[in-house]
Every structure is written in C-alpha cells, then in structure tokens.
C-alpha positions in Angstrom: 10.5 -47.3 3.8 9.6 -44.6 1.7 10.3 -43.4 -1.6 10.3 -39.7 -2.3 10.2 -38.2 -5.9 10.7 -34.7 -6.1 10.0 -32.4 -9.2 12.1 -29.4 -9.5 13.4 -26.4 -11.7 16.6 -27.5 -13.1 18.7 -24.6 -11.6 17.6 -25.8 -7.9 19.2 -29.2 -8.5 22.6 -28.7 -6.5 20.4 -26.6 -3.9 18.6 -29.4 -3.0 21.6 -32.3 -3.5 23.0 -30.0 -0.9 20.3 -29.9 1.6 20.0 -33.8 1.7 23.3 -34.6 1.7 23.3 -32.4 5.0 20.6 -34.6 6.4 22.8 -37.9 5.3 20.8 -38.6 2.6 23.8 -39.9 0.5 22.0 -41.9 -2.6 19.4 -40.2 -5.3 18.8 -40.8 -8.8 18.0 -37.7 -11.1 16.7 -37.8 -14.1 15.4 -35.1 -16.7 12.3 -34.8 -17.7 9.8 -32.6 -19.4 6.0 -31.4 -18.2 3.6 -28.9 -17.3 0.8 -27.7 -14.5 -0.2 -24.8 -14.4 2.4 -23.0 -15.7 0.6 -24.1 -18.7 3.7 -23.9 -20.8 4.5 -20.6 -22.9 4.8 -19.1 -26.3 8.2 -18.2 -28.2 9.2 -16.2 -31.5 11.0 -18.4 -33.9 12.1 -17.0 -37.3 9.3 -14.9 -37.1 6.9 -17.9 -36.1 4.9 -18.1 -32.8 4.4 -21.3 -31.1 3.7 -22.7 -28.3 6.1 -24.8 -25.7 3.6 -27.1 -24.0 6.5 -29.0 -21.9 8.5 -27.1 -19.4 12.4 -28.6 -18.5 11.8 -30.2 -14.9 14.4 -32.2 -12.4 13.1 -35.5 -10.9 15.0 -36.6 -8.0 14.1 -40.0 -6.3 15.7 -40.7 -3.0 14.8 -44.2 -0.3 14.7 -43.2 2.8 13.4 -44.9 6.3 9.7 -43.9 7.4 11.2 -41.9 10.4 13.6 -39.8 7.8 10.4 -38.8 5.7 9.6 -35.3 7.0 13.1 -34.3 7.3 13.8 -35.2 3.7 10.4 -33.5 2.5 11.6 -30.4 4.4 15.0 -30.1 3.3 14.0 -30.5 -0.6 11.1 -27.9 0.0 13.6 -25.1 1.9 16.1 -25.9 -0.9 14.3 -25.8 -3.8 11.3 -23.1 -3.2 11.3 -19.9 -5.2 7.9 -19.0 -4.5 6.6 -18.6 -8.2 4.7 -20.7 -9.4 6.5 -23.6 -11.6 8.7 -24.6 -8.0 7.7 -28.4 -8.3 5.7 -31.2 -6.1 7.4 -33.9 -3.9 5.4 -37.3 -4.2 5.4 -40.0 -1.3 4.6 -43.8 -2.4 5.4 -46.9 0.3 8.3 -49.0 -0.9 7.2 -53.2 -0.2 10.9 -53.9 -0.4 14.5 -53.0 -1.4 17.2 -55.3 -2.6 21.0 -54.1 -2.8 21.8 -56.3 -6.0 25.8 -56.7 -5.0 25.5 -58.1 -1.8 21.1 -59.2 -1.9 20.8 -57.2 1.5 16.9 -56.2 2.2 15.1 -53.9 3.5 16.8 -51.0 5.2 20.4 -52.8 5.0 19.9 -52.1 1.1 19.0 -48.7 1.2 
C-alpha cells in the first residue's frame, strides 16, 4: 500500500475529487494548508503599505490506495489538477507498513 499526498491550488480541489472518484478512489482527507516554492510568494498594497505574502493557500489531499492503483491515482490527480503555470502542486509517494480500520480492526487492504 501506498499513500499519496497531493498539493494543489485550492480551485482544482473538486477537479481532482472528481477524477478519483472516477477511478473508485472513494476515501481522501483534505486539509488546508499554506506554503511556497518557487512561486516565492508575492507582494500586496495594504493601506498604502507594501508587504510581502511569503505563504501561498495550497490543498493537501491524502488518499490510501493499493501498490497496483498508484499510477492510475498519480495520473488522474495530475490531468485534473494541472494548469501549466507554475504554482500547480507536487504529488508525494511514501510506503504505508500498515492500515487499521478502527470500527471493525480490519488490516491491511480490508482497511483501506
């Protein structure tokens, strides 16, 4: 098992919830977060004040998914989510030792 994180632009979110549940990817968590690359952040006018907006507003979305489902899942967030400009996210890939379904203590891929 696999578990991939996916950074996004917020507006691409139901885009790529779309995509996956296509594929029968039926479970994610999303959260919000903040950060930069090389976008490098940008500058705004407030009451006459410059300054500077280090953190950008990004979507993480974390989804399980079986070893064989990995490249399908990868492509469908990358078709869904890709603008082209720079800024359009990463998708991360860590190995999952185990999964546990709290409810009914199922393992492995019976949990996911």
């Amino acid at each position: 098992m696999k578990k991939i994180e996916a950074i996004i632009k917020p507006f691409k979110l139901d885009d790529v919830k779309e995509a996956l549940v296509e594929i029968g990817i039926t479970g994610m968590t999303v959260s919000d977060v903040k950060g930069y690359g090389r976008q490098q952040g940008h500058s705004e006018l407030y009451r006459g004040a410059e300054y500077i907006v280090d953190f950008l507003a990004k979507v993480k979305i974390e989804v399980v998914v079986n070893d064989e489902d990995v490249e399908q899942t990868i492509n469908a967030i990358i078709e869904s989510s890709k603008t082209g400009k720079i800024g359009d996210g990463k998708i991360f890939v860590t190995p999952l030792d185990e999964v546990v379904r709290i409810r009914t203590e199922q393992r492995g891929s019976e949990a996911v």
